[in-house]
C-alpha positions in Angstrom: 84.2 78.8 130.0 84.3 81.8 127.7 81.6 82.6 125.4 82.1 81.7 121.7 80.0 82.5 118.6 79.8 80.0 115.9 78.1 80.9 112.4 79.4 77.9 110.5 79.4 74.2 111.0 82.5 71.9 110.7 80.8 70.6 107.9 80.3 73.8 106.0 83.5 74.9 106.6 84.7 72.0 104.9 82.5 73.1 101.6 83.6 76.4 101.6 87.4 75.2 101.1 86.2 72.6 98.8 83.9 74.4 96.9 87.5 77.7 96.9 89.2 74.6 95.2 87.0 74.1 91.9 86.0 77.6 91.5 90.3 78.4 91.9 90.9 75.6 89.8 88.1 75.7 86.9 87.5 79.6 87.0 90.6 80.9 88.5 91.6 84.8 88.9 92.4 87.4 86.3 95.7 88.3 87.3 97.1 92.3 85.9 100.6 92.0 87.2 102.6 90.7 84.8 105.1 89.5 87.4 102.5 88.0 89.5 101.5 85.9 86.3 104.8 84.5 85.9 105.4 83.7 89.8 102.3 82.1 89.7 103.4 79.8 86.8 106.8 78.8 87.8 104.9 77.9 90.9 102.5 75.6 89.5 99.6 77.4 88.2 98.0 77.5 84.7 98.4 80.9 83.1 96.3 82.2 79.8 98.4 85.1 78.8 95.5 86.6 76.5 93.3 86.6 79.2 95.2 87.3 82.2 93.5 84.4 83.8 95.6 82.1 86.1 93.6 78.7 87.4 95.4 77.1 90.0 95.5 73.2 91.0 94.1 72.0 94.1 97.3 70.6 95.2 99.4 73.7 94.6 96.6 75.5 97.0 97.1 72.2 99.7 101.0 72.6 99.3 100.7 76.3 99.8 98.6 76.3 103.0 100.7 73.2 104.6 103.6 75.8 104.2 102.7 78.9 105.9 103.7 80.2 109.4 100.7 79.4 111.8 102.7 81.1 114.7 104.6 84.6 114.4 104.7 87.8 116.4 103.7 91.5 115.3 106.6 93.6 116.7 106.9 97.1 118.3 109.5 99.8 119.2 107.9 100.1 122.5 109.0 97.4 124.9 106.0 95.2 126.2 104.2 95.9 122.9 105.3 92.8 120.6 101.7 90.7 120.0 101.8 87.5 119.2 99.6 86.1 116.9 97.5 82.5 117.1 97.6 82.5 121.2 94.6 83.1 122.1 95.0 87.5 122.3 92.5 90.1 120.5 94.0 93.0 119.6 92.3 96.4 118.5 93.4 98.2 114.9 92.3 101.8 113.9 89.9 102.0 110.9 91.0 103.3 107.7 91.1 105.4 105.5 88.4 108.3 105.8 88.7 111.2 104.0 86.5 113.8 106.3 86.4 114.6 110.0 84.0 115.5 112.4 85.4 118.3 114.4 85.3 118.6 117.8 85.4 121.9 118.5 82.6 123.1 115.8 80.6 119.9 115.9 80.7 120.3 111.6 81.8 117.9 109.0 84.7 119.4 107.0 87.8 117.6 105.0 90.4 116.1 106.9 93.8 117.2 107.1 97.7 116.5 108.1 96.9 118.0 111.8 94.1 115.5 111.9 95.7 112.7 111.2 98.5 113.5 113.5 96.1 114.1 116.2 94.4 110.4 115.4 97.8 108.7 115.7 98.6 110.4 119.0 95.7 109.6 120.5 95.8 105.9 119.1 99.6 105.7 120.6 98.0 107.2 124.1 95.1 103.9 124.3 96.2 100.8 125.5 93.3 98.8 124.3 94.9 100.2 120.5 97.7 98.4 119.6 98.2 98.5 115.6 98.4 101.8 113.3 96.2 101.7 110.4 96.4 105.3 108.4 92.9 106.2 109.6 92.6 108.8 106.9 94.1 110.5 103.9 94.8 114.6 104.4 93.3 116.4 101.6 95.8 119.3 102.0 98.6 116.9 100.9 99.3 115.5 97.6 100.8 112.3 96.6 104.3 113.3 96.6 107.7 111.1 97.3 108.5 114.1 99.6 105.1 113.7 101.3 104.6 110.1 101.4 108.0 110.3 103.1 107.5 113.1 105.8 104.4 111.2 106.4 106.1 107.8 107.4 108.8 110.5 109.7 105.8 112.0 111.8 104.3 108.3 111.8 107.6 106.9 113.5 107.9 110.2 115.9 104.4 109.9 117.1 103.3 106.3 117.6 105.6 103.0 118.9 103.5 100.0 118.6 102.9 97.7 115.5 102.2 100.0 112.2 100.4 98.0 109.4 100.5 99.7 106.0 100.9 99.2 102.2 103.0 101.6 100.1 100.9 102.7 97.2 103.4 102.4 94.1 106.8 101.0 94.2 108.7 103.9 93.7 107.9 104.5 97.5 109.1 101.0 98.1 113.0 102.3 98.5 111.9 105.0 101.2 110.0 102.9 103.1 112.7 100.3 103.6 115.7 102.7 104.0 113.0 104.3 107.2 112.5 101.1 108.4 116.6 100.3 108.1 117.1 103.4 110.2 114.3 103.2 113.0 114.7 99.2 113.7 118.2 98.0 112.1 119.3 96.0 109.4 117.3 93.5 107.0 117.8 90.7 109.3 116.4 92.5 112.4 113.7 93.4 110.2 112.5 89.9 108.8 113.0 88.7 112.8 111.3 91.6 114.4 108.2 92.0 112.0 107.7 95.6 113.2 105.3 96.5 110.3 102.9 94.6 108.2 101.1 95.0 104.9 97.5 95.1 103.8 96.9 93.5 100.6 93.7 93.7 98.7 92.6 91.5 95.9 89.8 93.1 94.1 86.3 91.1 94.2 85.4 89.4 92.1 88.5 87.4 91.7 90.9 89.9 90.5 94.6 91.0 91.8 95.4 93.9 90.7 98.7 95.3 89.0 99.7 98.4 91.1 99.2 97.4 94.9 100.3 94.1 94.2 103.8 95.0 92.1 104.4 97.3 95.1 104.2 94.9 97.7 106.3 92.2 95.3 109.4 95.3 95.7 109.3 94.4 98.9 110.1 90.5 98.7 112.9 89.2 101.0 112.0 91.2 104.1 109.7 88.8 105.6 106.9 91.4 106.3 104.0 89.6 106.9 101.1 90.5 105.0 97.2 90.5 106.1 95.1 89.4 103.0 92.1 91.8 102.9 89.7 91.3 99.9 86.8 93.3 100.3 84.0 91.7 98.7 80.3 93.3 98.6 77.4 91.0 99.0 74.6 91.9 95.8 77.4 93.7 94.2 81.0 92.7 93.8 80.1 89.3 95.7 77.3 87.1 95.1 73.5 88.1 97.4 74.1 85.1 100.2 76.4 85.6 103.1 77.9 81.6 102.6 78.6 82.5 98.7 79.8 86.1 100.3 82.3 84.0 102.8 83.3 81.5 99.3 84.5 84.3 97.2 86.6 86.1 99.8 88.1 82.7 100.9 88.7 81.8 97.1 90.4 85.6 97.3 92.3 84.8 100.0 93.5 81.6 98.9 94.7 83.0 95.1 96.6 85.4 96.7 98.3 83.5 99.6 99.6 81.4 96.6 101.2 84.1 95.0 102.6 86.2 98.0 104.6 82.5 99.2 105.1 81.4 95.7 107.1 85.1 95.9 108.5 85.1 98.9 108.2 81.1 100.8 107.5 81.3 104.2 106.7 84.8 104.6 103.8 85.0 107.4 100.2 85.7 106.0 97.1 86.9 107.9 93.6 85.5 107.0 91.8 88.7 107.0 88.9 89.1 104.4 86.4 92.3 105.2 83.2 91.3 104.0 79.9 93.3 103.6 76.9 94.1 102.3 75.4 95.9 99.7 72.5 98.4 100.7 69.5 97.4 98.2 67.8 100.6 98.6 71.3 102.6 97.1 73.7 100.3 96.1 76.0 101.3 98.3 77.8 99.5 101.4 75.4 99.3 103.9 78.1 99.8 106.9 75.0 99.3 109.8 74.4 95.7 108.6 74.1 93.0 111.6 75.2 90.5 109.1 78.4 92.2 108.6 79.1 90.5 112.4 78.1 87.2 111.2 80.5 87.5 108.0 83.5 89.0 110.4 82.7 85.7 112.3 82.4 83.6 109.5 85.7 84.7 108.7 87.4 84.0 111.8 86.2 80.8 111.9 87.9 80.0 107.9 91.0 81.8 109.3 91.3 79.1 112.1 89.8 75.7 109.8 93.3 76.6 108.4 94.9 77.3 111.2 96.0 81.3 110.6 95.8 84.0 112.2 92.6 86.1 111.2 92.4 90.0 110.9 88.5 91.4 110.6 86.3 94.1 111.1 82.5 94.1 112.8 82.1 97.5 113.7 80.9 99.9 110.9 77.7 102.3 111.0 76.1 104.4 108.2 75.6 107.7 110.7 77.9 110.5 110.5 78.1 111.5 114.4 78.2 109.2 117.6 74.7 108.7 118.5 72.2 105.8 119.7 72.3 104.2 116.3 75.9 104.5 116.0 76.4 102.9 119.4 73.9 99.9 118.9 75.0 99.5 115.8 78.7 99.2 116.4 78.4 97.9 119.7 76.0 94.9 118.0 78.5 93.9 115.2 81.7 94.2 117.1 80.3 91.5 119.5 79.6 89.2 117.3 83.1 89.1 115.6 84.8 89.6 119.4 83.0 86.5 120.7 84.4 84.3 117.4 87.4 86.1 118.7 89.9 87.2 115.8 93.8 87.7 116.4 92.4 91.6 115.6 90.1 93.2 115.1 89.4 96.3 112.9 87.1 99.5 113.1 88.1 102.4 115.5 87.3 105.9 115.1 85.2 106.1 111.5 81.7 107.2 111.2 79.8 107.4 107.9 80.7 103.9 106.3 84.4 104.4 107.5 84.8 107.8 105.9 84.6 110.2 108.8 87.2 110.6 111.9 85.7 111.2 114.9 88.3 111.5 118.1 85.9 111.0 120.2 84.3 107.7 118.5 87.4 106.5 118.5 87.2 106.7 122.2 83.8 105.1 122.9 84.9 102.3 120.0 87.8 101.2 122.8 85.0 101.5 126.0 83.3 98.9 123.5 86.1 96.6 122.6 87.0 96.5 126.2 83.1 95.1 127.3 83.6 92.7 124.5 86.3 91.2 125.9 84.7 90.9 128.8 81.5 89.1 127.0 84.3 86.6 125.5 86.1 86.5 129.1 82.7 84.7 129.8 82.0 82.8 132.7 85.8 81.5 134.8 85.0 78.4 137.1 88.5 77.6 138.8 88.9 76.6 142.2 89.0 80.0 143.8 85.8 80.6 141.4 83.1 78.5 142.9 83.1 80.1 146.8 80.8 77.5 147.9 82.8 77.6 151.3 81.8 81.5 151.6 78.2 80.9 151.1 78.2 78.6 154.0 80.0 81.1 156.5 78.2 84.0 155.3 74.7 81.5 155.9 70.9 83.0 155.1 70.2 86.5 155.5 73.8 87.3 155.2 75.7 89.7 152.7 79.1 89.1 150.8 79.7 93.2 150.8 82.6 92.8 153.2 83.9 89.7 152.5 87.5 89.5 151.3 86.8 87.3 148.2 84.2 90.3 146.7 87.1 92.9 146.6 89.5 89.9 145.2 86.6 89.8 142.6 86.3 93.2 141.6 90.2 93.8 141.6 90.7 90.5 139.7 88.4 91.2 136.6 85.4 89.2 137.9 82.8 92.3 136.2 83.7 94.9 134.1 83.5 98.5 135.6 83.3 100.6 132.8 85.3 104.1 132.1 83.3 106.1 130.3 80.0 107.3 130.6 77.4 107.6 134.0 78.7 106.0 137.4 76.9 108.0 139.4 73.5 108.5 141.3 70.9 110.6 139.3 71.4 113.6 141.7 75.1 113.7 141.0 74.7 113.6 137.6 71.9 116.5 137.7 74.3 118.4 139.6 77.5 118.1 137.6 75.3 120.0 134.6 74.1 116.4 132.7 76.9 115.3 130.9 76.6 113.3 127.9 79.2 110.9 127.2 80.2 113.0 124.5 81.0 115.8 126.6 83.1 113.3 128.7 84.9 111.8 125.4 85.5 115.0 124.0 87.6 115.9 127.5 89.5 113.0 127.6 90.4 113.5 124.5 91.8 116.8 124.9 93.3 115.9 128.2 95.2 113.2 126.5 96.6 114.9 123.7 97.8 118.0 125.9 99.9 114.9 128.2 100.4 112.3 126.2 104.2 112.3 125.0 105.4 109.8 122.3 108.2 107.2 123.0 111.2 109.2 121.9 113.6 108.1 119.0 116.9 107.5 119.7 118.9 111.1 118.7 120.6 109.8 116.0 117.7 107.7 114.5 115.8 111.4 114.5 118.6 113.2 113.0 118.8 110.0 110.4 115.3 110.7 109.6 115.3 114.3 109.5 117.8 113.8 106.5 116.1 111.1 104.7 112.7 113.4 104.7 115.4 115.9 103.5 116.6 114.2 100.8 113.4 113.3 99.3 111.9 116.9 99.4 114.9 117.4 97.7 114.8 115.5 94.8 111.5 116.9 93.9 113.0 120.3 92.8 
């Protein structure tokens, strides 16, 4: 049977949706798209122009949700890398968006940069237990461009094949993004099909959606590019100080905006995928190290499924700014208890310092954890080949199993998790191989991998497509 977490009962699931319906329909949202406000109210919804507030009806909500894809797949350009969603599957995301690295060669803090990020998204491309993009950080030696934003999503494309999840941050960058997208996976219709991308949108707690995200991801209606709902609300400061009314607001988030991405665009697929957190009382400020940021990423897993979606969350955040003990127990400690609710994905590698520093070699030790999650969730297997009754009465008292064909079928068949990083050996080996720390070993691997690794190539004329496209728009800035 395999392990499972649960934070909230049937019943209080139940008043969380019911208690989303009032607050949606008595308090409602402020809306500050002006084109959101009207696709809300030809949908149904009660719109104060003055205000900006839109309340919407219980039954427009119920309508809504008995509408939306339950079952879809993420796509890839990398063959054996489509992941469907709502079967039972946990995939790993990088974390996003830092601004600062830690840098491996000089052990120092400094601002991050193009190289960085390239290096990041190599890296991520290289680990198997990674398999969805997140722009882990922002370069500060690049401005915000059309030429930029558009060599950006070029490299991305050249340097990493599996699925990409992204916004476009204005919707002049919406026309780019799609003509890219036309060129590396085909026309429209492959597109809406295929789902290789999808889009992060974040209401604004408490119970706002905003004007410019929003009206960029609206330019992008018709495309079928499902889109993971991520309000971020703070418990003592942008959500209210108890973890259930924490878990009501981003569901009433959640819900506000699912109505208005499918009153846009009916049928598109949605992820459930609030990030929810705390609020440090000494500061003010998030309070990334929080166990209870665990129990909210498993709170929200287990709204995502009471409607039957598939759910997006994090569990995995620390306040220290270099991989240490209290980076690892606190990482290790929330990221279990979001794994064993068991989300479609989960978010959070390769940021330290409240997911504002990159650390390549975090990002390794984040995966050694995600894979001993798994394992935790794998739980305990009891099928008929499990129980080896038989062998204990041939092997008899006093025996041993060493050498008995069903331990190697055990070992080779997943039975225990041998881990790959960090000390395997006897205490004289490691004393003789100098004492390496595990950050000594990540720090290799990480080099190792980034001087082998080599990208899936793009088709020749795909690359020459795209050379001219990032052409074109460096172009048109002088």
């Amino acid at each position: 049977m395999q392990t499972h977490l649960q934070v909230l009962s049937e019943d209080e699931q139940s008043q969380v949706h019911e208690r989303s319906l009032r607050i949606l329909a008595r308090t409602g949202v402020r809306v500050d798209t002006t084109r959101g406000r009207r696709i809300l109210k030809d949908a149904g919804a009660q719109v104060d122009e003055n205000t900006r507030i839109v309340r919407i009806p219980q039954n427009m909500i119920e309508q809504t949700l008995a509408l939306v894809p339950k079952n879809f797949t993420l796509g890839a350009r990398r063959a054996g890398w489509d992941l469907p969603l709502n079967t039972g599957e946990c995939n790993l995301l990088l974390d996003g968006e830092g601004t600062s690295v830690l840098d491996r060669k000089s052990g120092k803090h400094r601002d991050a940069t193009f190289h960085d990020w390239l290096e990041a998204t190599r890296l991520a491309d290289a680990l198997d237990d990674i398999g969805i993009y997140w722009r882990i950080i922002q370069a500060t030696d690049r401005g915000d461009t059309i030429g930029n934003y558009v060599d950006y999503l070029v490299t991305l494309f050249r340097n990493f094949s599996k699925h990409i999840q992204d916004p476009i941050y204005a919707k002049e960058q919406a026309p780019w993004f799609l003509e890219i997208l036309q060129t590396v996976f085909g026309p429209k219709d492959t597109i809406r099909q295929k789902h290789p991308v999808s889009y992060v949108l974040c209401p604004q707690s408490p119970l706002v959606i905003d004007e410019i995200y929003t009206d960029a991801y609206l330019e992008l209606v018709g495309w079928n590019i499902p889109v993971a709902i991520m309000p971020m609300p703070l418990m003592g400061a942008t959500a209210p100080a108890s973890l259930i009314s924490t878990v009501i607001l981003a569901n009433c988030e959640v819900l506000a905006t699912l109505c208005l991405v499918q009153a846009a665009e009916p049928g598109v697929p949605i992820i459930y995928a609030p990030v929810s957190a705390l609020m440090d009382p000494r500061s003010g400020m998030l309070k990334s190290d929080a166990i209870e940021s665990g129990v909210l990423g498993a709170a929200t897993i287990e709204m995502g499924r009471y409607y039957g979606l598939p759910v997006e969350t994090t569990g995995a955040g620390t306040g220290q700014f270099v991989p240490n003990i209290q980076s690892g127990y606190e990482r290790a400690l929330s990221a279990l208890l979001s794994m064993l609710s068991w989300p479609d994905i989960l978010v959070g590698a390769g940021l330290l310092g409240s997911a504002m520093i990159l650390s390549l070699e975090q990002m390794l030790i984040d995966t050694e954890t995600f894979r001993m999650c798994k394992q935790a969730h794998r739980g305990i297997v009891s099928g008929d080949e499990k129980w080896l009754d038989e062998v204990i009465d041939r092997v008899g008292p006093g025996g041993h199993f060493l050498d008995h064909p069903s331990t190697v079928s055990a070992v080779r068949g997943g039975e225990w998790y041998i881990n790959r990083l960090g000390v395997n050996t006897s205490l004289e080996e490691w004393e003789a191989a100098g004492r390496p720390d595990i950050m000594e070993e990540s720090r290799e691997a990480v080099d190792r991998i980034l001087s082998t690794h080599q990208p899936l190539v793009l088709d020749e004329g795909i690359d020459r497509e795209l050379e001219r496209i990032r052409k074109r728009a460096a172009d048109s800035l002088s």
